[in-house]
N, C-alpha and C positions, 0 to 999 in steps of 0.2 A: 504493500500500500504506500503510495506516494503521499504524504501532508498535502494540505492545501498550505500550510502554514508557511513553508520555504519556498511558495511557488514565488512570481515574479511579484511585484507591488500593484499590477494593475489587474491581476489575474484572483488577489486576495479580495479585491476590491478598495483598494487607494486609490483612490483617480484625486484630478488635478484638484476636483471643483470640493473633495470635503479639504482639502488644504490647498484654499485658493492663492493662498503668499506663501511662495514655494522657500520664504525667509523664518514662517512657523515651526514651533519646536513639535517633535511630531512623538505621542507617547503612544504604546501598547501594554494592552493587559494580553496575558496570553495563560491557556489553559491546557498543560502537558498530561492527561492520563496515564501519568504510566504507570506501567503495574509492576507489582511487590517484586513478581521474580526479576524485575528488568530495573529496577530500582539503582543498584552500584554501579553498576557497568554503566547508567545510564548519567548516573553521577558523574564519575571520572572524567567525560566526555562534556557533558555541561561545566564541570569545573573551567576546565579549560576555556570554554567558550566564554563564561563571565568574567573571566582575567583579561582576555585577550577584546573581547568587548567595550569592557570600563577603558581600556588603553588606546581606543582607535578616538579619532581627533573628532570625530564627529557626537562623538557620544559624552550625556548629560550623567545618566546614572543607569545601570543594570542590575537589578536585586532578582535573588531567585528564592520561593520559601516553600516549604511546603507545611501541611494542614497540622494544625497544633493536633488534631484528633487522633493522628496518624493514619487517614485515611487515604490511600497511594495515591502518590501525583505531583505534581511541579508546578507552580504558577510563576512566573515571571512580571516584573514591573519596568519599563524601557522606557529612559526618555532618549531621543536625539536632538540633535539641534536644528536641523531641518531635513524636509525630503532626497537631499543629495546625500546626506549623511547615511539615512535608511537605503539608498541605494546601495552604496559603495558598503553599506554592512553585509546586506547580500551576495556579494562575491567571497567574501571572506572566506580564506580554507578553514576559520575552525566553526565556521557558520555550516559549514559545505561537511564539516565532521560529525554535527547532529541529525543534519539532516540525512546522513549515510545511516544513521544506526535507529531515528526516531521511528519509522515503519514498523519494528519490529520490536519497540520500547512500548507502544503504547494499545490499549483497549478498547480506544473509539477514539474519530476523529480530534484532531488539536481543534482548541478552539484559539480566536484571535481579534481582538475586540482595541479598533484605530480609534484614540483619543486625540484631544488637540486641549489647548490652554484654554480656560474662560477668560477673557481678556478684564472682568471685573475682579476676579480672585487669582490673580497669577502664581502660579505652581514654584514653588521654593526648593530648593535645592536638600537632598539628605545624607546624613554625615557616612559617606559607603566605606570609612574607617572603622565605623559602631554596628553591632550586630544588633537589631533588634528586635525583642526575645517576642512582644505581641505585637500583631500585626493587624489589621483590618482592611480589608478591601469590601464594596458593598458597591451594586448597582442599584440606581435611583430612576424612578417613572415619572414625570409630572407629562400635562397637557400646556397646549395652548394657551387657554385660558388662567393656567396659575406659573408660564417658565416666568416672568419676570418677578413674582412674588418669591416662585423657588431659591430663587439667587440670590437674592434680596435677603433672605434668613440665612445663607450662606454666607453674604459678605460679612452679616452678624455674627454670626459663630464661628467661622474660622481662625479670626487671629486672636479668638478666647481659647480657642482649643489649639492653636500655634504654644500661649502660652501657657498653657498648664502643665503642671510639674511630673515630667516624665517623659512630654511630647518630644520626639521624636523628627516628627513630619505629617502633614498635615495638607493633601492636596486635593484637590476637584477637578472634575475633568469631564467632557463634556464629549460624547460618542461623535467621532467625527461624521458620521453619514445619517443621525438620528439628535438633532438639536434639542427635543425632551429629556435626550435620556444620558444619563451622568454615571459618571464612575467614583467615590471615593476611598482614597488610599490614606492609610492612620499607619503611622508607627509609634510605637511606647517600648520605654525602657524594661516595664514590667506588667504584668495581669492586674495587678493590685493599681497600680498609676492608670490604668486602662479605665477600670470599673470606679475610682472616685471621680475618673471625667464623667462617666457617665452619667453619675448622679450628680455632677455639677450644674447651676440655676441656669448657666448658658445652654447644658445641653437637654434641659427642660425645659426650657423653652423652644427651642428648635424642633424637637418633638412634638412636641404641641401646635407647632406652625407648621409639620408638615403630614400631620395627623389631621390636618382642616381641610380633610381633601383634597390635599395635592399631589399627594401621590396616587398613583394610580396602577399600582402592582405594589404586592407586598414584598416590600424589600428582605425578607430575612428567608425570600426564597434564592435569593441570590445576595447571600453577605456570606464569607468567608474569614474565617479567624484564622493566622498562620503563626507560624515560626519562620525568622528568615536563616537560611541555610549560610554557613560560615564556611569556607571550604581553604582557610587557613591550617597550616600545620602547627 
């Protein structure tokens, strides 16, 4: 089985028009099933790939984690700094070494999910010196009628949850081919620093503002709690 994941950029479906300034920093979430027996091998090979990745001149940050639950599989966080950049990553031989072994790594299709900047909450850099032990990713649904409200309690609560003690990183990100629909990426020092944000008055009220019918799929069908994989000796 060939990925659709390492096909060309226009064949995964990136075209010009979700990143119209081809000067856009261009992020992915990406979803690796791989399964338990294919796990190390699958590792060693991705090791490589996020050394040699964070090292190419194009590239913002490359995080890889898998699920705190230990249920098999790899998610990937990617920023670059524009479209040339995501180009020239797909030529890459250690890009070219996953995708030699990923067919046979994994249990159902990769998945591959092209974000872009909200230009009202711009996406901040994460320290990829520091391991961070919780992780959160979570896709968000609103409509027409509430994206400008949705954002709106985002510019509010993001740089409350920038600083709260533990945080990590803290970004938002906005499906490049689906302007409703959002991605957000949490990093925490620890579980414990995780869940007092939670219960923090900013992030009740964010809830509560997006609890008022704005969204429109239940996000905890798609939120994900990780660990991020260290692959330091």
């Amino acid at each position: 089985m060939r990925s659709t994941l390492f096909a060309t950029a226009a064949s995964i479906g990136l075209s010009t028009a979700a990143f119209a300034d081809t000067r856009d920093t261009v992020q992915a979430f990406v979803i690796l099933p791989v399964t338990e027996a294919a796990h190390d091998s699958f590792l060693d090979v991705m090791a490589k790939n996020v050394e040699a990745s964070r090292a190419e001149a194009g590239n913002i940050s490359f995080e890889a984690f898998e699920a705190e639950d230990g249920t098999p599989g790899i998610f990937l966080v990617e920023r670059w700094k524009n479209q040339a950049a995501i180009d020239a990553h797909m030529q890459e031989p250690h890009l070219k070494a996953v995708e030699k072994i990923v067919g046979d790594s994994v249990s159902a299709d990769p998945q591959q999910i092209w974000l872009k900047e909200v230009p009202e909450i711009p996406a901040l850099p994460v320290p990829e010196d520091e391991v961070s032990p919780r992780n959160i990713v979570v896709m968000l649904k609103t409509d027409d009628a509430h994206h400008d409200a949705f954002l709106k309690a985002f510019e509010k609560a993001v740089p409350k949850a920038r600083a709260a003690d533990g945080n990590m990183g803290y970004n938002i990100y906005q499906v490049a081919d689906k302007p409703n629909d959002f991605v957000v990426v949490e990093h925490w020092a620890s579980a414990a620093q995780h869940e007092k944000h939670l219960k923090a008055d900013y992030s009740a009220e964010l809830d509560k503002a997006l609890g008022d019918g704005m969204l429109v799929a239940n996000p905890m069908d798609t939120r994900w709690v990780l660990s991020e994989l260290s692959f330091k000796e």
